[in-house]
N, C-alpha and C positions, 0 to 999 in steps of 0.2 A: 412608444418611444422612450418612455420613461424605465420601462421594464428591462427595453434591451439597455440604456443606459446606464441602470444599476447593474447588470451583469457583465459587461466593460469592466465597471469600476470593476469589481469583486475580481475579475478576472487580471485585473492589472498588481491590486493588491497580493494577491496569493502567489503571482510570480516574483513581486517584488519580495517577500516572505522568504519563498525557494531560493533564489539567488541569494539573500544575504547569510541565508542559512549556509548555503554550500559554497559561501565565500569565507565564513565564520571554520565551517570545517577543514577546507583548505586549509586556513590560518592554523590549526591544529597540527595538522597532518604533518604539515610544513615543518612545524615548530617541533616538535617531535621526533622528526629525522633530526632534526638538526643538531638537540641537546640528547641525542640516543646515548646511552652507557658505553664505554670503551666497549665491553663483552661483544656490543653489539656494532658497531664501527665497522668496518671496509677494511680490508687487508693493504689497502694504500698502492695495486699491482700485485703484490707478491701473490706466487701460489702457496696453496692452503698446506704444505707440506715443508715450506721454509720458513723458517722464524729462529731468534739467537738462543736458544736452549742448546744445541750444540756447539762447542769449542773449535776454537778454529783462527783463522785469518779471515776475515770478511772485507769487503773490495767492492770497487765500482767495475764491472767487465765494460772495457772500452767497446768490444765488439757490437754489444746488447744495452749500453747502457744501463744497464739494469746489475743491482749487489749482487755478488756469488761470492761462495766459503769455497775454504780449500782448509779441508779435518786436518790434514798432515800431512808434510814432505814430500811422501810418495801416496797422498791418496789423488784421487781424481777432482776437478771441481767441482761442483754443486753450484749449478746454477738456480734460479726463481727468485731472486730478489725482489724489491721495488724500483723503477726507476727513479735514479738519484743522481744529479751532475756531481755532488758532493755528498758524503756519509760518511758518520763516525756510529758508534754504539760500544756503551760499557752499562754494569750491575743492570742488567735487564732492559734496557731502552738504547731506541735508537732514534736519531737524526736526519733527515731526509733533505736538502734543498734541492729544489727543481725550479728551474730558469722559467719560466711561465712566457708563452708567446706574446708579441708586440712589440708597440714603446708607448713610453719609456721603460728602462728592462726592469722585471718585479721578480722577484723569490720568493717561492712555497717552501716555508719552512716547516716540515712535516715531524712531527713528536708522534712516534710509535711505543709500542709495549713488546715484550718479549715474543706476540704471537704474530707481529708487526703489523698490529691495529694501529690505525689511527684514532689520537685521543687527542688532539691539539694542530690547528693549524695557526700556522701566521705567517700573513702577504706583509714582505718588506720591500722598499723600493733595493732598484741596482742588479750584480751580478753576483752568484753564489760564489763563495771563496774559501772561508773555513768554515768545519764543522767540529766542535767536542760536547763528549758528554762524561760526567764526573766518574769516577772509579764508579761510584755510589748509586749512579743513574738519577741523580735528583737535578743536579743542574746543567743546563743547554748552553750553548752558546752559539752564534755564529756571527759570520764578516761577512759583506756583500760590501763590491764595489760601487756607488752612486756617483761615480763618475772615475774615468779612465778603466782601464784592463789591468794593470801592472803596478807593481812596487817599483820598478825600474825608471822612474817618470817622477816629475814634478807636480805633473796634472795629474791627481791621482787624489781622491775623497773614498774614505770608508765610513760604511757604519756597521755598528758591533751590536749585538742583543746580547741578554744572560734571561734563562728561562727559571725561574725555582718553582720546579713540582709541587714541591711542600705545599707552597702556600699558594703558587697559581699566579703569582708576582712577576710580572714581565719586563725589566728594562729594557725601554728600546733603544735608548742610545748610552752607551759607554760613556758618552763625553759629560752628562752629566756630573761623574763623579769624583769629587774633589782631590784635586793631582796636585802632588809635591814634586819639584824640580832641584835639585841642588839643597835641599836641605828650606824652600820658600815658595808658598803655595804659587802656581803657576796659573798665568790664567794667558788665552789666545782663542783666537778665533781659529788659528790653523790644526790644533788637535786633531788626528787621529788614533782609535785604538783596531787593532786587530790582533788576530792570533789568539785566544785567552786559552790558559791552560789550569785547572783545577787541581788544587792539592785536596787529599783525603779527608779531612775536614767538613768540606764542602761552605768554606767560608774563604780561604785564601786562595788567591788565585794568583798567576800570571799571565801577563798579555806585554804587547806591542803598543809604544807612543809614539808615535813620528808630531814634533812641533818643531818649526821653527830652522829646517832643514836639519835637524840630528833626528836620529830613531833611540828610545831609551826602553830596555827593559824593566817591569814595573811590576811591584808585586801589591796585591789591592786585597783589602779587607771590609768583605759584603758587610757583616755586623756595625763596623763603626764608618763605615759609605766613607771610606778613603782610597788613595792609593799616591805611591812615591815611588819611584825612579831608582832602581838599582845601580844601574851602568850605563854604558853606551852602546850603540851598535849591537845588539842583540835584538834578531828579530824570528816572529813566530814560535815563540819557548813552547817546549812539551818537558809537561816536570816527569820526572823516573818514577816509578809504581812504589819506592820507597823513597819520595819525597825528597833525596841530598841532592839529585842534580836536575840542570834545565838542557838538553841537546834546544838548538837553534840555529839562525843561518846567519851568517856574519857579512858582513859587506866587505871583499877586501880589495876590489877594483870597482874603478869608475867606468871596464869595459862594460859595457850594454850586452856582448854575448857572454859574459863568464864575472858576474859580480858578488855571487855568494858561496861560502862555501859553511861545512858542516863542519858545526863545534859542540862540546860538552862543557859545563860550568859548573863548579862544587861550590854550591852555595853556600856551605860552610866558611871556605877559603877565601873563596870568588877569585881563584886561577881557571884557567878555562885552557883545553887543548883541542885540536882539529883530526878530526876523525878523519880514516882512511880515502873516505869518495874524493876523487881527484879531481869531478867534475862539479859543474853549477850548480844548486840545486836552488829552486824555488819554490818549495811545498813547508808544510809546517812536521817535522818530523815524527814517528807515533813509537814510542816504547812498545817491542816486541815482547819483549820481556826485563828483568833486570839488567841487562848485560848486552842487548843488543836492541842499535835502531832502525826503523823503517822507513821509507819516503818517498817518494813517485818522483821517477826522474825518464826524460822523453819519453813519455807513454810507457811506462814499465814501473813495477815497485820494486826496491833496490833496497838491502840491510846491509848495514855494518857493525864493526863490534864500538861498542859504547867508548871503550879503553883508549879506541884511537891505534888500537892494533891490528891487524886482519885487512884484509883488503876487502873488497866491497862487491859483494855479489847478488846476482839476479835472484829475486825472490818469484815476482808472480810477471810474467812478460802479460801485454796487454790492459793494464789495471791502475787503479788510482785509489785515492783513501784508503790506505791501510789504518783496518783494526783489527788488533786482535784480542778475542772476546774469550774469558776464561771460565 
């Protein structure tokens, strides 16, 4: 009795041994996926033959959800992207948010590399909305709604992130950072920022402040964690690839179907004119290049000349988030 008792025990012992062993190596295993090298990362969807090394227009295909290039004018598309309800990409990285199933609604904000590995993720609360990435590829940014769908609205709450590669420094909320108003530090509880736009730096940026029922655009300075208020009614700025002007969408009616329209700003000057698109636009505009800009209007991306000359024509039917990655 005793003998078979002590081979019980021994036999209980030596399971309990195994299991914690290959609960311990799990723990490894686990651990190891998880903190793997970008080299060795997951393509985030895309096929292993699409990644931004080639120039081009890059896009969300409405049809596929999923980014496709178009090389030039008359080439054909190139489709294999990742799926991305929103996407931007500049100097070698790219931006991913995907609306994540449930409630309340959450965003995967995905940070790729030029072979569009994933090297960074992060779950924000809300709805994806904007997406930039610096000339540089160092700094991120995005908008998600956490409450309402619309800028067109009252009920309407954002939150803003800025991603710095560099150092792996995440702010999650915009609102943090200390805003000047009229020339006297501004303080409320109703702040929001969206839109942010990176100048070449990779210190000064521009974004969107809606407080207090005005919208002001704001130009903010990562190094001394400020930022102050340009003007009025300027919203979602994208600064020019040579840094003198901001295109953004101006509010010029209180109709709910046709409230914004497309301007350019010399921020030398701070005169501003309204470029060609006759119609609404609600997107945050993307420099094509020096001279012309791009923006997703009813399910289609749409370019005009920057000058406020030219009338406005169909760029990519079917598509949304233009970049164009050089």
């Amino acid at each position: 009795m005793n003998l078979r008792h002590g081979r019980l025990r021994l036999a209980l012992v030596i399971a309990a041994v195994l299991l914690l062993t290959g609960g311990s190596l799990g723990y490894v295993l686990h651990a190891r996926h998880r903190d793997r090298p970008a080299g060795e990362a997951h393509r985030a969807g895309a096929d292993a033959s699409f990644g931004l090394a080639e120039p081009g227009l890059y896009f969300r295909d409405a049809a596929t959800g999923r980014v496709a290039r178009r090389p030039g004018p008359d080439a054909p598309r190139v489709p294999g992207g990742p799926s991305c309800d929103r996407f931007h990409a500049a100097g070698g990285h790219a931006l991913c948010l995907r609306m994540l199933p449930g409630a309340p609604a959450r965003t995967e904000a995905l940070v790729l590399d030029r072979q569009l590995r994933e090297i960074r993720r992060v779950t924000v609360p809300g709805i994806p909305n904007r997406a930039r990435v610096s000339a540089s590829g160092r700094l991120l940014s995005w908008t998600t709604f956490t409450t309402g769908d619309s800028y067109n609205t009252s009920a309407f709450s954002t939150r803003t992130s800025i991603l710095d590669l560099r150092t792996g420094y995440l702010i999650k909320s915009m609102e943090q950072i200390p805003l000047t108003v009229d020339g006297a530090r501004h303080h409320d509880s109703d702040v929001n920022y969206w839109g942010v736009s990176f100048a070449g730096d990779d210190n000064r940026f521009y974004a969107t402040v809606s407080t207090r029922g005005r919208t002001h655009l704001v130009e903010g300075d990562l190094r001394n964690w400020s930022a102050k208020a340009l003007r009025e009614n300027a919203e979602c700025p994208s600064l020019s690839p040579d840094g003198t002007r901001v295109a953004f969408k101006k509010k010029v009616s209180d109709d709910p179907r046709a409230p914004w329209r497309l301007y350019v700003l010399d921020l030398a000057t701070m005169r501003e004119h309204p470029l060609a698109e006759p119609h609404s636009v609600d997107d945050q505009p993307a420099w094509l290049d020096e001279a012309t800009v791009g923006y997703g209007l009813d399910g289609d991306i749409r370019s005009v000349p920057a000058d406020g000359t030219g009338p406005a024509r169909l760029l990519e039917p079917g598509a949304s988030s233009p970049a164009y990655v050089r």
